[in-house]
NUBAFI-881076 format. One record per residue (C-alpha): x, y, z. Coordinates in Angstrom, 1 decimal. Layout:
atom east->X | north->Y | up->Z
...
This chain:
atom east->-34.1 | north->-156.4 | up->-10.8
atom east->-32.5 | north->-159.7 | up->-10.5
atom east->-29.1 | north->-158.5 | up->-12.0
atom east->-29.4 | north->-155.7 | up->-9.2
atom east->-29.7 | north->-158.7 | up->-6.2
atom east->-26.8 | north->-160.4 | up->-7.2
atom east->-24.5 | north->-157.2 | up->-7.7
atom east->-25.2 | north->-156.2 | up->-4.1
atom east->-25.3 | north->-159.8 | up->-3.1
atom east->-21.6 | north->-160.0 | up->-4.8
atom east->-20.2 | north->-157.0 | up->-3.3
atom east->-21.4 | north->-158.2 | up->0.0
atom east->-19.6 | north->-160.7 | up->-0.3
atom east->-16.9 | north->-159.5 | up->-1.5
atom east->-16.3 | north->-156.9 | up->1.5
atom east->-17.1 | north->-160.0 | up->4.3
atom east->-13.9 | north->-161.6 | up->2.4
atom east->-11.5 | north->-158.2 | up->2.7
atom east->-12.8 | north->-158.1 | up->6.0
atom east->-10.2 | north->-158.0 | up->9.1
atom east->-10.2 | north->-159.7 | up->12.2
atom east->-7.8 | north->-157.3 | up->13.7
atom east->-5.9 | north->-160.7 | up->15.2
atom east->-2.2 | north->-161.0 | up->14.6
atom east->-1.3 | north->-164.2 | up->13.7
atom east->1.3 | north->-166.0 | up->16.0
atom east->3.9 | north->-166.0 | up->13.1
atom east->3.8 | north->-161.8 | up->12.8
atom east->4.9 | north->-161.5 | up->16.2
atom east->7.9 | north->-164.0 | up->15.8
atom east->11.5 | north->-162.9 | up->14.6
atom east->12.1 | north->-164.2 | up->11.1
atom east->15.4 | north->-166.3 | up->10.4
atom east->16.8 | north->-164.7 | up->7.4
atom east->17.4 | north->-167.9 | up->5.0
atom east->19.9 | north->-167.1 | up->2.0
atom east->18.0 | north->-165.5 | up->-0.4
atom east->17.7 | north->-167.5 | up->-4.0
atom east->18.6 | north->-165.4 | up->-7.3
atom east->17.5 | north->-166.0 | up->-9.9
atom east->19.8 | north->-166.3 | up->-13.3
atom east->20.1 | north->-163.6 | up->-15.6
atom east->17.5 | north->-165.8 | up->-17.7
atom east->15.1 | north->-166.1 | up->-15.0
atom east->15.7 | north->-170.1 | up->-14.7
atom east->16.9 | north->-171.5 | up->-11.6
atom east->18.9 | north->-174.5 | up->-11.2
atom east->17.7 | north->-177.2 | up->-9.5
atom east->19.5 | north->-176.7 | up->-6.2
atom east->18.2 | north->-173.2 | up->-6.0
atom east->14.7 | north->-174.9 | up->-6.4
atom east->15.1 | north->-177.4 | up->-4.1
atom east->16.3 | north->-174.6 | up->-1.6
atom east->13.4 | north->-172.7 | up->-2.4
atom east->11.0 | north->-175.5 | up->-1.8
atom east->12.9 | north->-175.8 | up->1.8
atom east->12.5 | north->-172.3 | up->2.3
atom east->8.9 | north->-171.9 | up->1.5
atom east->7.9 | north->-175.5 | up->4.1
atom east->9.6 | north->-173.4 | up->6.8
atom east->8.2 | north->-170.4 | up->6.4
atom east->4.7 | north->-172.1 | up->5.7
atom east->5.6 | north->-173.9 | up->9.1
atom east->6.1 | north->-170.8 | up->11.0
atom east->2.5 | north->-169.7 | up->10.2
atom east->0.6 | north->-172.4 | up->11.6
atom east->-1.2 | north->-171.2 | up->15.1
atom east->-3.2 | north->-173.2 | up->17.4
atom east->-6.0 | north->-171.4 | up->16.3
atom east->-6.2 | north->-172.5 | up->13.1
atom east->-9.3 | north->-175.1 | up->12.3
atom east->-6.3 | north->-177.5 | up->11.5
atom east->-3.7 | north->-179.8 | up->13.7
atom east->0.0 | north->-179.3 | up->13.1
atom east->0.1 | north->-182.6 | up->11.4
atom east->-2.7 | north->-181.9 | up->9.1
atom east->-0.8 | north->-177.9 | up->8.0
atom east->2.2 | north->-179.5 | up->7.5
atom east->0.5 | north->-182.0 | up->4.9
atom east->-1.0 | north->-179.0 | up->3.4
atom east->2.5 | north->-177.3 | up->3.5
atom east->4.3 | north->-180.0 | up->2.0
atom east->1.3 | north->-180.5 | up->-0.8
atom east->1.3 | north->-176.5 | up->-1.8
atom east->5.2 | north->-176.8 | up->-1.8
atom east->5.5 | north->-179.5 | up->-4.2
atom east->3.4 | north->-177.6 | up->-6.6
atom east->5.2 | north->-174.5 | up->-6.6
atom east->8.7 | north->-177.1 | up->-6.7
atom east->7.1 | north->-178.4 | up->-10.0
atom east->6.0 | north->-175.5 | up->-11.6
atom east->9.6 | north->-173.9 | up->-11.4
atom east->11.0 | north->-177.6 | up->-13.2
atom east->8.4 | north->-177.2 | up->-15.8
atom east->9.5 | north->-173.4 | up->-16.5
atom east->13.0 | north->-174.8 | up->-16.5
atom east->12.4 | north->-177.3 | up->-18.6
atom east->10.4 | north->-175.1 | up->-21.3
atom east->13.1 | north->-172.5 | up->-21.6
């Protein structure tokens, strides 16, 4: 019986998280800049100037998704921004680095 409760309980809560608010964010409704795209080498491995264009390219884009909506300031989503960037940054110099 107890397995049973926590099945439905899980997929209960798993259908809130799908769930839609039917709200466009701010962001969907703005034209996108088309930034250069970054390809990557035969290999796979980008240099470090394509990373570091790719980390500029993700902050912006991050940036254009903040609304005032949001339950943070601008100040506190760029930290975020910048934080989430430098980790995807440094995983693309450790794949370099391995291969």
């Amino acid at each position: 019986m107890w397995l049973r409760v926590c099945a439905l309980t899980l997929i209960i809560a798993s259908a809130a998280a799908y769930a839609q608010s039917g709200i466009e964010p701010k962001s969907a409704t703005l034209p996108r800049v088309q930034t250069p795209s970054v390809t990557p080498r035969p290999s796979g491995i980008l240099s470090a100037e394509e990373i570091r264009a790719k980390g500029v390219e993700w902050h912006a884009e991050c940036m254009r998704d903040w609304d005032q909506q949001t339950h943070m300031t601008k100040q506190e989503w760029a930290r975020t921004c910048q934080r989430v960037v430098n980790d995807r940054v440094q995983y693309l110099y450790d794949q370099a680095k391995k291969k």
